[in-house]
N, C-alpha and C positions, 0 to 999 in steps of 0.2 A: 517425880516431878515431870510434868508435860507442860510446857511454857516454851514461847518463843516471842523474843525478842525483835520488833523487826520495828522502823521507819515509816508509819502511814502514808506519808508525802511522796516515797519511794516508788517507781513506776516499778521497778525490778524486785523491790518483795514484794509490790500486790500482786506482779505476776506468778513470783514464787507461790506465794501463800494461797494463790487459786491452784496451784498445780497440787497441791496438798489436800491430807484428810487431815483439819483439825479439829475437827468436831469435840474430842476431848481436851484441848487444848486450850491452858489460859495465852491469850496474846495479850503483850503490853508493846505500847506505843510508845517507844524510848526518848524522844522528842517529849511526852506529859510525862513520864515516869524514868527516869534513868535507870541501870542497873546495879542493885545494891552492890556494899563490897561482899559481901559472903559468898554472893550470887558469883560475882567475879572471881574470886578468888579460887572457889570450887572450878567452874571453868579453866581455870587457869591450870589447875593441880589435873586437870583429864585432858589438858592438851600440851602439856607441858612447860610454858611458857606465857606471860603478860602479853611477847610480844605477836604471838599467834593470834589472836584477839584483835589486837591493834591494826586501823584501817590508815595505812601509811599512802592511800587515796584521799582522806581527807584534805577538803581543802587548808583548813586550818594548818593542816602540819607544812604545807609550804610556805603560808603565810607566818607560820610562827617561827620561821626556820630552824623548825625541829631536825627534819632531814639534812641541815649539815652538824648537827649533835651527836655525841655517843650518846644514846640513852638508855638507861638502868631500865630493870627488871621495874623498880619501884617508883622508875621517873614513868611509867608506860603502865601501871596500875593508876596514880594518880590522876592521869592525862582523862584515862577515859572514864574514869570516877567523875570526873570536873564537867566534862565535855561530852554529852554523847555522840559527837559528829567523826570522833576517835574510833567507836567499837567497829568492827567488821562487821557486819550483819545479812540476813538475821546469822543471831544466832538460834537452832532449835535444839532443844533440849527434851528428849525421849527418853523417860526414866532415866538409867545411865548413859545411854546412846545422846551424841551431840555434836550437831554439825554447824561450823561457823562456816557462815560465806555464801555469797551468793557463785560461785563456779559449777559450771556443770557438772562434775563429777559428786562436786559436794552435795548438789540438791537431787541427783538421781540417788543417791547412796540416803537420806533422807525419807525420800519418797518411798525407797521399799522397807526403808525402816518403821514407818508409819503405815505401811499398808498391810503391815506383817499381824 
């Protein structure tokens, strides 16, 4: 699979996504299309955790005062199942290689994985 997930609205993944070769790559715009559970789930099992994924920037999570919650593995699938303003993004997904986040380490490590 080559897909990445990323925020059209986003100034920081149109930057991302120029700095990229995705020429093979499907891009969905998670604002029109959220990301399935399977789709998540797999991510989740290559990063090891829901909560890796999970964007604890969001505004919502202080308005919903999630961050003074404990919240489960499966309270932190649901969230971003519901909501896409939850997932960390983009996420991109290179065959098995998959990088969540917009940090520079993350998107340098990306960029030689796609140019490879």
């Amino acid at each position: 699979m080559k897909r990445i997930y990323y925020l059209k609205t986003c100034s920081t993944n149109q930057r991302i996504l120029k700095e990229l070769n995705t020429t093979d790559f499907e891009l969905v715009n998670i604002k029109e299309q959220n990301i399935d559970a399977d789709t998540l789930d797999w991510l989740a099992k290559k990063e090891g955790s829901y909560e890796a994924l999970f964007s604890k920037k969001a505004t919502k999570y202080k308005e919903q005062g999630l961050k003074d919650k404990n919240l489960s593995e499966q309270d932190y699938r649901q969230l971003m199942l519901e909501e896409y303003t939850f997932l960390k993004r983009p996420f991109i997904i290179n065959e098995e290689a998959v990088f969540i986040g917009n940090a520079k380490e993350v998107v340098e490590k990306a960029k030689q994985s796609l140019n490879n």
